[in-house]
N, C-alpha and C positions, 0 to 999 in steps of 0.2 A: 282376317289375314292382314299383316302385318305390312310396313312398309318404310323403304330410305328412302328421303328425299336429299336429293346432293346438287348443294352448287359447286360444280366443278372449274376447274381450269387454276386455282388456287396452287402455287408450292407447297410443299411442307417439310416440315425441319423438327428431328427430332430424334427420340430412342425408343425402339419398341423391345419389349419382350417376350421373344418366341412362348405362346403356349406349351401344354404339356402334347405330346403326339395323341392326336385321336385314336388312328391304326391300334398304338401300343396299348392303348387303355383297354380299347375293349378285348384284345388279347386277354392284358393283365389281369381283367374284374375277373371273368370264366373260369380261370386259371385257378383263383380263390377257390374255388369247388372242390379241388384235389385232395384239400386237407381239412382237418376239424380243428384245425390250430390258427390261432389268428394270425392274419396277413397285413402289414402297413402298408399303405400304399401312395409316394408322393407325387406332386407337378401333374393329378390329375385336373385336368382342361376343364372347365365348368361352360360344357355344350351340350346339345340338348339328346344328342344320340347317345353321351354316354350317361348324362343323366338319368335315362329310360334305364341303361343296363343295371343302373345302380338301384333304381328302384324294382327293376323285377328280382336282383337278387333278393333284396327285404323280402318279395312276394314270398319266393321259394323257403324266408324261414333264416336266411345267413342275417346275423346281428352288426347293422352296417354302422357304422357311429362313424359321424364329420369330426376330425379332431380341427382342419382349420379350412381356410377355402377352398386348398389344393390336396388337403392329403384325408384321406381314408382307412379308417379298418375295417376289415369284413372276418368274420368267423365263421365258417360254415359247419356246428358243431350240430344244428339240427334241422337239416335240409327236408322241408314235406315232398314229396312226389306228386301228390294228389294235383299239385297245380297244374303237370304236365297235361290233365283232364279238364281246366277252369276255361270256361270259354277269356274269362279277361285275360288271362295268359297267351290265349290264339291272337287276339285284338293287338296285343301289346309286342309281340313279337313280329307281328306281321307290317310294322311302323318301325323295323330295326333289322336291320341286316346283318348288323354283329351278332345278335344275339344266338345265328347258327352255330359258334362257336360255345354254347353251353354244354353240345352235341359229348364230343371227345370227354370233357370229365364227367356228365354224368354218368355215362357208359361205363368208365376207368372204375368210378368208386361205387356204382352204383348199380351196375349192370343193365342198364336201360336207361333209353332217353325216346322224348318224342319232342317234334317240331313241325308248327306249320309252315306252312312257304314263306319266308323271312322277306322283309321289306327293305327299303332301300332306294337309291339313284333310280332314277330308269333311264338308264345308258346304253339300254343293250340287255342280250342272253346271258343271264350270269347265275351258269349252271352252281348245280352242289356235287354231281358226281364222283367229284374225286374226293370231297368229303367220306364219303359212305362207300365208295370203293376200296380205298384203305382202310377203313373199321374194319371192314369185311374181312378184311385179310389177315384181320387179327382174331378174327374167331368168332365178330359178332354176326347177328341175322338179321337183315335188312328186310322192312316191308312198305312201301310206299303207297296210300290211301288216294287213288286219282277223285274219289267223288268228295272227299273232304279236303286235298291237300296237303295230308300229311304224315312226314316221313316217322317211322318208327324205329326202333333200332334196339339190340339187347342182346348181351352176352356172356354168358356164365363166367367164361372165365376165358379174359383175352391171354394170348399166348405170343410170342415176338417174333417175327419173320422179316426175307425182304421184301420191300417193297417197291415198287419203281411206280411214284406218281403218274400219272397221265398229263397234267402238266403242271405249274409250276403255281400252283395257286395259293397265294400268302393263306386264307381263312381254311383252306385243307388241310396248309399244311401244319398248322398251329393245331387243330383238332387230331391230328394222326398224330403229332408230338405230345401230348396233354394225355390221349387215351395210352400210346405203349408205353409212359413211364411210368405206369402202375401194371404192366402188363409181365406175364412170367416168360423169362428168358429175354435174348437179343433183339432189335428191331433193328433193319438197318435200310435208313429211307434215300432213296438215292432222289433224284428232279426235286428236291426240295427247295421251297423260297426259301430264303438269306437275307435277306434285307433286312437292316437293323433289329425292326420289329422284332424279327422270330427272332433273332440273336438274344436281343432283351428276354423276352419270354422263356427261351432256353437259360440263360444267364440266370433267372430270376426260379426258373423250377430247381437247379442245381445246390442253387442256396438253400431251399427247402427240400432237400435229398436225392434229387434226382440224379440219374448218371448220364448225359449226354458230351458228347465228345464230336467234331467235326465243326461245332458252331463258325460261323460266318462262310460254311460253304455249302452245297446242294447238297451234298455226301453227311448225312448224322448216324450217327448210332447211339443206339438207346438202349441201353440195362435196365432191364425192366426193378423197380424197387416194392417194398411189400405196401409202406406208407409213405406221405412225405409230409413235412413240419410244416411251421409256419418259419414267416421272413421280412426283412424290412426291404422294399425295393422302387426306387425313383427313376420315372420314365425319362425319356429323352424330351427334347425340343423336338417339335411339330415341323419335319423339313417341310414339309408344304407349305407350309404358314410361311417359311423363311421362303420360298422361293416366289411366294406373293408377295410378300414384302420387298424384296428384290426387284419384282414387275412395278409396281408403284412407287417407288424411289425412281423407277427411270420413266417410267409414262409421266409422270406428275414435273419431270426434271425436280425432282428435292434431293435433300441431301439429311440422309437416314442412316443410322447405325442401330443394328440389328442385334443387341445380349445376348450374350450367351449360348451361340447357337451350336457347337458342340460338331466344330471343322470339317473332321472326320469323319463324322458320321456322315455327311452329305454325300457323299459318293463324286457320281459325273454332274451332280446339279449346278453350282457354280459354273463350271465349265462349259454348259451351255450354255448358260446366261450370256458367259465371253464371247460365244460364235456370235450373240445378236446384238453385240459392239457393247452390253451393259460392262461400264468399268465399277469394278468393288476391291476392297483391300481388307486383308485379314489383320485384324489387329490383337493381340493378344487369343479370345476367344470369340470375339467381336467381328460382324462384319459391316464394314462401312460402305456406305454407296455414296459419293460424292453428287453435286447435282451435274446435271449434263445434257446441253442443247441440244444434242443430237448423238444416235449411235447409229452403229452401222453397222448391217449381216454381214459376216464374214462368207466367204466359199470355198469350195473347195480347193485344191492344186490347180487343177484342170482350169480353175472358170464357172466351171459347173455350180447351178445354184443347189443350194443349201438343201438337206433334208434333214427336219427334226421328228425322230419316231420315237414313242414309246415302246420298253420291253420291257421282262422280269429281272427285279435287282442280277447285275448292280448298273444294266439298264436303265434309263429314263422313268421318270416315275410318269403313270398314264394319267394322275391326279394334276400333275402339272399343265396337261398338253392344252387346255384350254386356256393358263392364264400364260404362254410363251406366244398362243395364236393373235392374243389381244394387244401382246408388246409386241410384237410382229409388223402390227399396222401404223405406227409412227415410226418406225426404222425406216433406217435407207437402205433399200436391196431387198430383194425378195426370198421368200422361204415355200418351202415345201413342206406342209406339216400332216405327218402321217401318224393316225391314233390307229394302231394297230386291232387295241383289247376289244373296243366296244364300239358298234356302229352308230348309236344313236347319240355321240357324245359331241360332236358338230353339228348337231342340229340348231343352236343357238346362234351363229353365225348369220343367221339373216339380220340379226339387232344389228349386229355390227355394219350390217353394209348398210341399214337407216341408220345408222348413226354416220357412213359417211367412207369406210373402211370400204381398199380395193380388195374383195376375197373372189374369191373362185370354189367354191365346193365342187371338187373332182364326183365326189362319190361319195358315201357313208361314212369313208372311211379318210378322206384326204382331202384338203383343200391347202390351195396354193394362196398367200398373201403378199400383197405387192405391197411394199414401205411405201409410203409416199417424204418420209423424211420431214414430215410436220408442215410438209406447204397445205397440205389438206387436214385441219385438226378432224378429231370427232365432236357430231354435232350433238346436242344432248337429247332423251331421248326419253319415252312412257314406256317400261318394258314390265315384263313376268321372268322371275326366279326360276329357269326350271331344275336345276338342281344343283347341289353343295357350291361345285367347281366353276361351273358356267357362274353360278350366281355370285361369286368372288372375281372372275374375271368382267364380270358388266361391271361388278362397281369400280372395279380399276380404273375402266374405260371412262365410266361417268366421272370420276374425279377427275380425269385428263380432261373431258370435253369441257367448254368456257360455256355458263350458262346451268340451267336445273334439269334436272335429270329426276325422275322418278323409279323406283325399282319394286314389284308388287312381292308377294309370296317369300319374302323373306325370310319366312321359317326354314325356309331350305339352308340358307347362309347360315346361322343360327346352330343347325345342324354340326355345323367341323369348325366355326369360329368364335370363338371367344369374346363376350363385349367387343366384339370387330368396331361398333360405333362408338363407343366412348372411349375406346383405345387410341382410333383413328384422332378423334377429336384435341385428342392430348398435344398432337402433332400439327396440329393447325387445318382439320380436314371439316367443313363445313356440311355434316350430314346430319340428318334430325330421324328419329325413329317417328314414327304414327301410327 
């Protein structure tokens, strides 16, 4: 098990460059499946969960070739199946929660799939139903295995209907998009996620022949096509990344500019950042964050304090709410920070209050944080990683706090960040891996 050591309390000054988007990638690998034509694929993030996706494609038989650090080809001209039965396949799945998305195309091209219980955060209940409720409705035959785990799926010949998700989930709904565009006749999927991701992913199937129309809203429709090509297609920036990089430009008070981060796509992000006094400026494509001694929660008209919640695009990202909770506690004014998705995603919040931070965990689901306005720093602290996002916002905390900080289980971090340490380090950040 792996580990940062951080002397914190340090500024720092510098330019980072947003990675490529986690989310989009392991969309995008899956995606490959659809066709026997080769796919490029650029600004893939070199982290560890999509790493796995990259290598179980190899397993499955797709001819993956590194053209440089970031970009990929993959050819799925001779896909085995038989893996779907390899016990290393159950192992290797069951340590990747994307890889439920292999689901939709091999069904589309292949007319079955199977998967065990896919791995991932443990944040909470983070069903597949609406995965496999929408297959369904296109014709396939669902059978779920309780004594092994796992799900099965297969169907001669998907047909296009509507469909009205249950709710609004990005990794569903990229699988019900992937499966009806090989499917015969119209689909027409209404509570669909839209958040860039699927827009990309949609964007990216159309160039290889697909027919979808409604992109960037819940409302798609899909003409179903016989084959589809290959294509050349470059992910976005990693808005997460940029909205951590925004929390540690103002926990650290430095002054960071942020490449290329692609404005527009960020949605409400920025704009929260502003309720909790972080000043930034857009400068060409560029976001700059000046240094700054102190910021300050904004509230409501009323008076009334603040509430930051997560929802589905174009919503708050629920990825974010840990690293808003951690710039929360050197503001001035108090927040109310409400993580809707998943109950167990505040459970790391006790670090925080040994390290020094006023919180209040209402419940599972909300905890209130009192700024103290940096008369109380964070003390520094021996903690454990418990996963991706939490483990991004401790290390924020720890470079803010004056003194060493330890962080254990860092493969979590590792997981959605990119050389986070030598990246860091470029910009004057004092962490050492072990």
């Amino acid at each position: 098990m792996g580990s940062f050591v951080i002397q914190g309390g340090k500024q720092l000054n510098g330019e980072v460059i947003p990675q490529g988007a986690k989310n989009e990638a392991l969309q995008i690998i899956c995606a490959t499946l659809l066709t026997d034509c080769e796919v490029v694929v650029e600004n893939i993030p070199h982290i560890r969960d999509v790493l796995k996706l990259i290598e179980l494609m190899a397993d499955f038989g797709v001819k993956v070739k590194k053209i440089n650090d970031n970009s990929y080809s993959f050819q799925a001209d001779q896909v085995n199946l038989d893996l779907l039965y390899d016990k290393n396949f159950s192992k290797k799945v069951a340590q990747l929660r994307g890889s439920v998305m292999i689901v939709g195309p091999l069904l589309a091209r292949f007319r079955k799939a199977s998967i065990p219980k896919p791995g991932g955060d443990k944040i909470g209940r983070r069903r597949l139903d609406t995965h496999f409720l929408g297959l369904e409705k296109l014709g396939a035959k669902f059978h779920y295995d309780k004594e092994k785990f796992f799900y099965h799926i297969e169907g001669e010949g998907l047909r296009g209907c509507e469909i009205l998700l249950d709710e609004a989930s990005v990794t569903g709904t990229a699988n019900v998009i992937m499966a009806a565009t090989l499917a015969k006749g119209k689909t027409t999927l209404y509570n669909a996620a839209c958040e860039p991701y699927i827009q990309q992913l949609c964007r990216m199937l159309n160039n290889m022949g697909a027919n979808i129309s409604g992109i960037g809203s819940n409302l798609l429709y899909i003409e179903g096509v016989d084959s589809l090509k290959g294509c050349m297609h470059r992910m976005l920036p990693d808005m997460i990344e940029i909205g951590s990089f925004i929390a540690l430009a103002a926990m650290t008070r430095s002054e960071i500019t942020i490449k290329d981060v692609n404005y527009k796509q960020l949605g409400i992000i920025p704009e929260v950042f502003r309720k909790l006094g972080v000043v930034m400026e857009v400068r060409q494509d560029d976001l700059f964050i000046p240094a700054q001694d102190r910021y300050e929660v904004d509230t409501y008209i009323d008076g009334s304090i603040l509430t930051i919640s997560d929802a589905p695009w174009p919503g708050f990202s629920p990825d974010l709410i840990s690293v808003v909770l951690v710039l929360a506690t050197q503001a001035r004014g108090s927040v109310l920070i409400h993580q809707k998705m998943f109950e167990s995603r505040l459970f790391f919040v006790d670090k925080l209050i040994d390290m020094g931070a006023q919180i209040i965990l209402c419940d599972p689901h909300r905890a209130t944080v009192i700024g103290l306005d940096r008369k109380y720093p964070l003390k520094p602290l021996e903690m454990i990683s418990p996963d991706i996002r939490a483990g991004v916002a401790l290390l924020i905390a720890a470079l803010s706090a004056e003194g060493k900080s330890i962080i254990h289980n860092i493969e979590q971090i590792d997981r959605g960040y990119q050389f986070i340490d030598s990246r860091l380090q470029k910009i004057g950040a004092m962490i050492q891996r072990i």
